[in-house]
N, C-alpha and C positions, 0 to 999 in steps of 0.2 A: 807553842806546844804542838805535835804531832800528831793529826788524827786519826783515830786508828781505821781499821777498814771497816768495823761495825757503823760508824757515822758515814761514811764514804757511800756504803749501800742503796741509801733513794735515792743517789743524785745518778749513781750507777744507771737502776732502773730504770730511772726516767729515760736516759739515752738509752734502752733496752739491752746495757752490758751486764746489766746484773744476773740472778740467778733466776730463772722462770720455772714454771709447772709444766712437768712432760703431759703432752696428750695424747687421746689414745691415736690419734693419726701421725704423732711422731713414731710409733711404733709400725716395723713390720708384719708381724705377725703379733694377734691379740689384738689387732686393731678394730674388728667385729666388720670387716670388709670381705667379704667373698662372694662367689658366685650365689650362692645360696642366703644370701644376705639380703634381698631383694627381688624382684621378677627381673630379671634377667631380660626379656622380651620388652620390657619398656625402655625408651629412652632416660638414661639417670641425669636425676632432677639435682643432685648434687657434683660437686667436684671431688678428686681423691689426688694423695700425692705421688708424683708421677714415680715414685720407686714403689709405692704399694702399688699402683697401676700395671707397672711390670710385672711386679713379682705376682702378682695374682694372674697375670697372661702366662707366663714363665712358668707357673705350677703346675696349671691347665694343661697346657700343649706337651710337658709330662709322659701323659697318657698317650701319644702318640705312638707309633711305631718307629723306628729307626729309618732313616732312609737308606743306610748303607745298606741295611739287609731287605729291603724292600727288592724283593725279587720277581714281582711282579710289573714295577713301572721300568718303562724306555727310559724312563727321564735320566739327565745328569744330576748327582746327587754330591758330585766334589768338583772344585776348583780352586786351584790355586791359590795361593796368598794374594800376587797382585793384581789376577782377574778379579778378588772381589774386593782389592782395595777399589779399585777403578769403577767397579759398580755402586758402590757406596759414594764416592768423590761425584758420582753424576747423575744418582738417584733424581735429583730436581729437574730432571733435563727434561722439554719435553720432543719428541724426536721429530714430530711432525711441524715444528715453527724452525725452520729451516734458512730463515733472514736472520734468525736472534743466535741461534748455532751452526753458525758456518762451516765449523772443522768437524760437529756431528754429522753435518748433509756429503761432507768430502769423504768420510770414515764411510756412511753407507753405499755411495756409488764404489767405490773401492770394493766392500764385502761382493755389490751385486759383478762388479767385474771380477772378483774371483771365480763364483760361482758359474758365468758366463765360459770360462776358459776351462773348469773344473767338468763342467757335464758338458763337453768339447760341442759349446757353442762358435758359431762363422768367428774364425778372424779376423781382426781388424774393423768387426762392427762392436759397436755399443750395444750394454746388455739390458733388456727391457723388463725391470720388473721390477718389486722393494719390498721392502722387509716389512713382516705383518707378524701378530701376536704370536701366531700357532699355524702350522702345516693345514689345518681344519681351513683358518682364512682363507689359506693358499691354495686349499683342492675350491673352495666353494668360488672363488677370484676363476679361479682357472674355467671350472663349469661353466658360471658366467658369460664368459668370452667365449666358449664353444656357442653357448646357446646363442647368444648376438649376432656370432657372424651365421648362424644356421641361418636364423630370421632375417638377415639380410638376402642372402641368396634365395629364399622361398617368395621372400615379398618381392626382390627381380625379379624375379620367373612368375608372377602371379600365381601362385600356390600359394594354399592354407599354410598358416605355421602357428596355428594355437595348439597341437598335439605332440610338442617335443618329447623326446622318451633319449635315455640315454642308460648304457650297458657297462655293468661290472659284475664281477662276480658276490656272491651270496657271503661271501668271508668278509667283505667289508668292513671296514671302521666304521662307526657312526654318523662321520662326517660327509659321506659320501652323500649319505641316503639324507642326512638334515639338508643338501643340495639339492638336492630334487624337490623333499617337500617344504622346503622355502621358498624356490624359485619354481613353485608350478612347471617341474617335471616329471614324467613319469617314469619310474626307476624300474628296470629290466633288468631283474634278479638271475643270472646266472647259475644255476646248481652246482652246489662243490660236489666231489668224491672223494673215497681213500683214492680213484687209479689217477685225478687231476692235481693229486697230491693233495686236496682239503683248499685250494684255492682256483684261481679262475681256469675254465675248459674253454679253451681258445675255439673248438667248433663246436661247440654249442652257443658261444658267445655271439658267431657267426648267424646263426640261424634267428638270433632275436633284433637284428640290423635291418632297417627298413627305411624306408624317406624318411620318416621324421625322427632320426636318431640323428642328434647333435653332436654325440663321439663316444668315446668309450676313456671310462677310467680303470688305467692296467696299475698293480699294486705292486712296488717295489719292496718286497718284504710285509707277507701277509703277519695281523698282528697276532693271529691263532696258533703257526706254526711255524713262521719264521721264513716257509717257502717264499722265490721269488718270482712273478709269475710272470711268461718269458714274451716280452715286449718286440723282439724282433720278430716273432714268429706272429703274434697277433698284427703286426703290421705286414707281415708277409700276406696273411690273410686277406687283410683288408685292399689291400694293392689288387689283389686277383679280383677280389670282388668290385672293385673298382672301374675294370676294365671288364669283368664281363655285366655289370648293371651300371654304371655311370657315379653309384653313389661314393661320396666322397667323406671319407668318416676319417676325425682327429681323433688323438690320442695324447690325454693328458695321463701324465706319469705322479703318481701319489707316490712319491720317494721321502714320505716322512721318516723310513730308520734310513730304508737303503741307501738312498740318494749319497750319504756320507760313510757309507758302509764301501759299495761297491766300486767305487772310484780309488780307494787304498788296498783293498782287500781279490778284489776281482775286476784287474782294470781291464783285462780280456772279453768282458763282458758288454755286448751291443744292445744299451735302453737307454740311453739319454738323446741328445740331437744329432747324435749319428747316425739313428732313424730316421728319416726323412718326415714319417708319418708324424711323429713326437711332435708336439705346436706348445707343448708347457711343462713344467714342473716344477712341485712344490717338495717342502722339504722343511721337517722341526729343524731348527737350529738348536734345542734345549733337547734334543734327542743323543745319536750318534754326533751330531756337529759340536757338542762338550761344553755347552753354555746352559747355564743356570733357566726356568723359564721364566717366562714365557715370548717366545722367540722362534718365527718362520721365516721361511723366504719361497716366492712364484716368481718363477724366469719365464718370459715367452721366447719362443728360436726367434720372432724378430717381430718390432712395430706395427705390421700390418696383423698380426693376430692376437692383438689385443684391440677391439674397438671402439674410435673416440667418445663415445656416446657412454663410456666406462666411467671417460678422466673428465675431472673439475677440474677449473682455476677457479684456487680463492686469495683475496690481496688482502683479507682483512688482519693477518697475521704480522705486515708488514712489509712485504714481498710478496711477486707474482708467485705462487704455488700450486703444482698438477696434483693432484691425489686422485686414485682408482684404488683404495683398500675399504673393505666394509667396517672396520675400525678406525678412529681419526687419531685423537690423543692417544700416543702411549710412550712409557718412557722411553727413553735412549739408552738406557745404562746396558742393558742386554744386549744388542746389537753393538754395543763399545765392547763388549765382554767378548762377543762371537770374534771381534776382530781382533781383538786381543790372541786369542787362540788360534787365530787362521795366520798370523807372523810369528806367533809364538813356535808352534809346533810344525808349519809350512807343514809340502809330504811327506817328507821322513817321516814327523812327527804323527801327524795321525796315519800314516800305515802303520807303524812302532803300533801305537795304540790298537788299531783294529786287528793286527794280526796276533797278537796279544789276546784281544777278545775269543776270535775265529780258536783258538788254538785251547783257552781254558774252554768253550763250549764244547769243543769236541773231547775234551781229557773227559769232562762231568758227564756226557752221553754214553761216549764207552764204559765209562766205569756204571755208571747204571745200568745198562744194558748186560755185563757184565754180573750181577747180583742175581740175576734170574727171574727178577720180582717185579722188572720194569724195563718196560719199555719206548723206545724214542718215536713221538707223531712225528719230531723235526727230520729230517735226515741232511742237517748239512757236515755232520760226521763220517757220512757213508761215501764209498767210492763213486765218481760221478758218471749218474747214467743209474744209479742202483737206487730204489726208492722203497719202501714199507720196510718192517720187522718182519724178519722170521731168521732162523738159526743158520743160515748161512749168510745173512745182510749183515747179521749182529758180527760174523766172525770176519768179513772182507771188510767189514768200517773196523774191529781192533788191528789186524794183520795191518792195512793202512797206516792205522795211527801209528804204529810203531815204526814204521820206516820212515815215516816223516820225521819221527825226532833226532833222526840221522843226516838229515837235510843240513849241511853246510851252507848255513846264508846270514845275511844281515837281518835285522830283525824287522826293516822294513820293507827283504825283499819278497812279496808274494807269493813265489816258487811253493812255498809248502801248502799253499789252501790250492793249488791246480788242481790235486787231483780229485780233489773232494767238488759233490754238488754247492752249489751256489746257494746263499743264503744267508741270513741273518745270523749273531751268535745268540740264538734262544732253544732254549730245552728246552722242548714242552715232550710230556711224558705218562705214562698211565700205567694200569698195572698190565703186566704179561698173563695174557689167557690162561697159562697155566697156574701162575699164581690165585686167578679168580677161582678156576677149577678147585685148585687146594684147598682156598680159604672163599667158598662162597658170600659170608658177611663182612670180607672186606670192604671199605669205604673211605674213596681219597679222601671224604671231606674231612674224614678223622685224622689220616696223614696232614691235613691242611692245617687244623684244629691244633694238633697235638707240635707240629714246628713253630706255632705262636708261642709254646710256652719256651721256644729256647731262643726266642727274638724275632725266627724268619716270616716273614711275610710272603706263602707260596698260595696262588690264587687256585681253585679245583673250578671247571668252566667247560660247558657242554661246546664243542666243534659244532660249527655255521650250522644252519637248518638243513635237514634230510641227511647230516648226519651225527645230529646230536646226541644221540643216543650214547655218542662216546665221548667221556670228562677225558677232561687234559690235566692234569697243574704245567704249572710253565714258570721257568726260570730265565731272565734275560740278564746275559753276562754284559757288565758294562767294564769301562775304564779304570773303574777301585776292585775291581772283581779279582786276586790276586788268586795263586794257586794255594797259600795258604785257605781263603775265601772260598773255593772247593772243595776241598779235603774238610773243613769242617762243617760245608752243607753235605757232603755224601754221608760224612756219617752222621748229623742228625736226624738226617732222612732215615738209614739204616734204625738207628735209634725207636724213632717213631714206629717204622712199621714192625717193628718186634713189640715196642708197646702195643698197638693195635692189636697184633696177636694175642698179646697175653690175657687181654682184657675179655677174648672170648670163653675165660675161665676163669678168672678174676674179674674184681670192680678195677676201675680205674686209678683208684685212693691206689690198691694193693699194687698193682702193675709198676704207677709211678712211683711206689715206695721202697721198692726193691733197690738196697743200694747196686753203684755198677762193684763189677768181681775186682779191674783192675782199671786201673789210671793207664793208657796207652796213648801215646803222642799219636797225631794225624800227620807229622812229616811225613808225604809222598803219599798218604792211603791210597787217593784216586788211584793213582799208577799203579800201585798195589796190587788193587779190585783189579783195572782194567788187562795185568797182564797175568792173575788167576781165574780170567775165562775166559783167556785164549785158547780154549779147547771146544771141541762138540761135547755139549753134556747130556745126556740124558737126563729124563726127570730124576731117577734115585742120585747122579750127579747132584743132582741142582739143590737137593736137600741137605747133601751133606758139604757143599760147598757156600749153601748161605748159613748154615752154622758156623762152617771156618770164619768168614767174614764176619759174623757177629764176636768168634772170639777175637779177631782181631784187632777188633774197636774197643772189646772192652764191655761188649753188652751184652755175654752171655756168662747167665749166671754162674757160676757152679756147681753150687752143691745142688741147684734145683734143674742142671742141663736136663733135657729130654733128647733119648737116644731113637730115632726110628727105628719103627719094626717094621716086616714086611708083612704086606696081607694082598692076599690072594681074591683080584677081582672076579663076579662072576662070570666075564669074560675069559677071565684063564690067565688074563696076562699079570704081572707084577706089578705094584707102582709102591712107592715108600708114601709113607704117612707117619702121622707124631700122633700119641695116644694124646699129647697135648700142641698146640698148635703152637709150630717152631717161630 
């Protein structure tokens, strides 16, 4: 007779095919596992199942910001499909055991011989340098070796060498100055200005050079304003001062954006090893170079200026191995990645890309410049030779920009960034005097504030010391940065500071709650804006043409528009004003 499947059941069980009791850690959610479920801060005394593991990481991280709208970081925030297949396939790797990964150590000398023939290192020599986590490694590697060889040539000569000091400008990255006070140097802060463009004054930098200055760090694209601070000129300098005091001062190049900016975008450009003076440079490769981080690279011009006393050999990896990086372990897969993108896209490719960048930064500078409400720290929009804001800068960088987009060229061919200054593709940006004047409780940090609620991440940040008095926000256009990706930062920019206004007569609840009047597409706005202030405007212009602009987008009310009226200052003159703030 035939048993049925009710008898069949313990024998099930026992081999554990039968039916069991769900638990609560077979559950994802309702499992009583969260952040808040425990202290947090102690090491967990139990185990959890690795999909509740995720998904409680996976909820978390959530709260994050977007990276695509992070308009604040250098960093690359996209790559390709098969770059990150290839990062994932060699996540294990580790880059520094170089006997155990032989085609990983061929892949890095390859990157650093690109890089060698890239920032028009000697011919036909080998290039002396390697890949390190971050451009920070690579300026503190580079400093380093200035300081080494200083102290060799002082202890030759029987002179003191415990008072190294070494000069950059006051705009620095942090990594500069963690060089100095890591390595017991003292760091000769340079002053920025608006007239030095907000980064390094090549004769002022002069005057702080003395015996015990080991070199100078000159900044390929300041990270405040995007300016590039001019490398030929500071070694012109040093050349004269050379020959009228004997003293012999190197120049490391901190080309963490530029380095992979100015070699596509401005090959005309004299600051890598076709300076003479130039002895290093460092460069993010998870910057402008289009790889994932974290990932550097430090080139020296040649063997003799890096000093042995740098490099190990270690054989306990398996293999004789030299190392001189202040990092030892770290993985390979990013440096697989960078190389991936350096056959991938060759120069076509990242020119394509960079002048792609150069080109959406300048459309988003003019079109805000253009609003009347704001204006550009950066000026690599403006005609070159032409630097600050005022009403005829703003009108020769739009007049410009429109002739360029008549420029007949390949998209790799650089012709269109000639005529503009040199520089980084970054907006950085603040209110125009006049708009302060109008609206004296304006405050970017609320522009900053109020673009979080529509996803952007725009940083508001005091310019270097002696001249912080003036906020910046700043926007760095990178590789996903599409002109779509403009058009609808200018107008939530727009957006925001019409909320700000309004709030100074309403709460914020009431401002935000205001539906918009009309649904209006951003195909082309920038262009828009940028070629409705192609004219000289006067202030009562400027009021009735940022009203035009707000109806444009869509964000001006209607039934509640406010009309300026005129009132007559004690001065006698005119100016417009809004009985409510436009």
């Amino acid at each position: 007779m035939t048993e049925s499947i009710s008898d069949l059941l313990p024998g099930l069980r026992r081999l554990g095919m039968g039916q069991r009791r769900m638990t609560m850690t077979d559950m994802t959610y309702g499992s009583g596992v969260s952040e808040s479920s425990g202290d947090v801060h102690s090491f967990p005394k139990k185990s959890m199942p690795a999909r509740n593991a995720y998904q409680l990481i996976h909820d978390s991280l959530k709260f994050d910001g977007d990276p695509t709208l992070n308009c604040a970081t250098f960093l690359t925030t996209w790559m390709e499909p098969e770059a990150e297949k290839l990062i994932m396939e060699n996540l294990g790797k580790n880059r520094v055991d170089i006997d155990e990964y032989e085609a990983t150590e061929r892949i890095h000398q390859r990157c650093l011989a690109h890089l060698h023939e890239l920032w028009s290192g000697e011919q036909g020599k080998d290039a002396t340098g390697t890949v390190v986590v971050g451009s920070s490694e690579g300026i503190m590697l580079g400093g380093l070796a200035m300081k080494w060889r200083w102290r060799q040539r002082r202890q030759a000569a029987g002179k003191d060498a415990s008072r190294p000091n070494i000069v950059f400008g006051a705009n620095a990255q942090v990594a500069l100055e963690k060089t100095a006070r890591y390595f017991d140097i003292e760091s000769r802060l340079v002053p920025v200005s608006a007239e030095s463009h907000f980064c390094l004054d090549t004769r002022k930098a002069l005057e702080m050079i003395d015996e015990n200055t080991i070199g100078m760090y000159v900044i390929l694209g300041s990270t405040y304003t995007g300016h590039y601070e001019d490398v030929e000129e500071m070694a012109r300098l040093l050349d004269k001062l050379q020959e009228e005091t004997g003293l012999d001062v190197p120049i490391h190049v901190d080309g963490a954006s530029g380095a992979f900016v100015a070699p596509f975008a401005h090959p005309d450009l004299r600051w890598d090893f076709r300076v003479p003076r130039v002895v290093s440079i460092s460069t993010s490769g998870h910057k402008f170079g289009l790889t994932y981080p974290g990932i550097g690279w430090v080139l020296w011009r040649a063997p003799e200026y890096l000093p042995d006393g740098l490099t190990f050999e270690l054989s306990y990896l398996g293999g004789v191995e030299k190392t001189f990086t202040l990092n030892f372990s770290h993985p390979a897969c990013f440096m697989i990645a960078q190389y991936y993108q350096f056959i991938r896209f060759g120069r076509e490719g990242y020119a394509r890309v960079m002048n792609a960048c150069m080109y959406h930064a300048r459309l988003m500078s003019v079109a805000l410049e253009a609003t009347g409400a704001y204006e550009c720290i950066s000026d690599m929009h403006r005609p070159r030779g032409q630097h600050g804001f005022s009403e005829e800068t703003r009108l020769a960088a739009a007049d410009l920009f429109a002739k360029t987009l008549n420029i007949s060229c390949s998209g790799a061919d650089p012709a269109p960034n000639q005529p503009f200054n040199y520089g980084l593709p970054e907006v950085a940006f603040r209110f125009t005097d006049w708009f302060i004047e109008k609206h004296p409780t304006a405050n970017q940090d609320v522009i900053s504030t109020l673009m979080r609620v529509r996803g952007w991440i725009i940083p508001n940040y005091p310019l270097p010391p002696d001249t912080d008095r003036l906020r910046v926000m700043r926007v760095v256009i990178k590789e996903a940065s599409s002109e779509d990706f403009v058009n609808r930062l200018v107008r939530d920019l727009m957006w925001a500071t019409q909320t700000m206004l309004d709030t100074q007569s309403q709460t914020l609840g009431e401002a935000l709650s205001t539906p918009l009047a009309k649904s209006t597409s951003t195909s082309d706005l920038a262009h828009s804006i940028a070629r409705s202030g192609n004219v000289t405007m006067s202030d009562n212009m400027k009021h009735s043409h940022w009203q035009g602009i707000l109806d444009k987008i869509g964000e001006l009310k209607d039934s509640k528009a406010q009309q300026p009226k005129m009132e007559l200052l004690d001065n006698g003159s005119k100016k417009s004003v809004y009985e409510k703030s436009c």
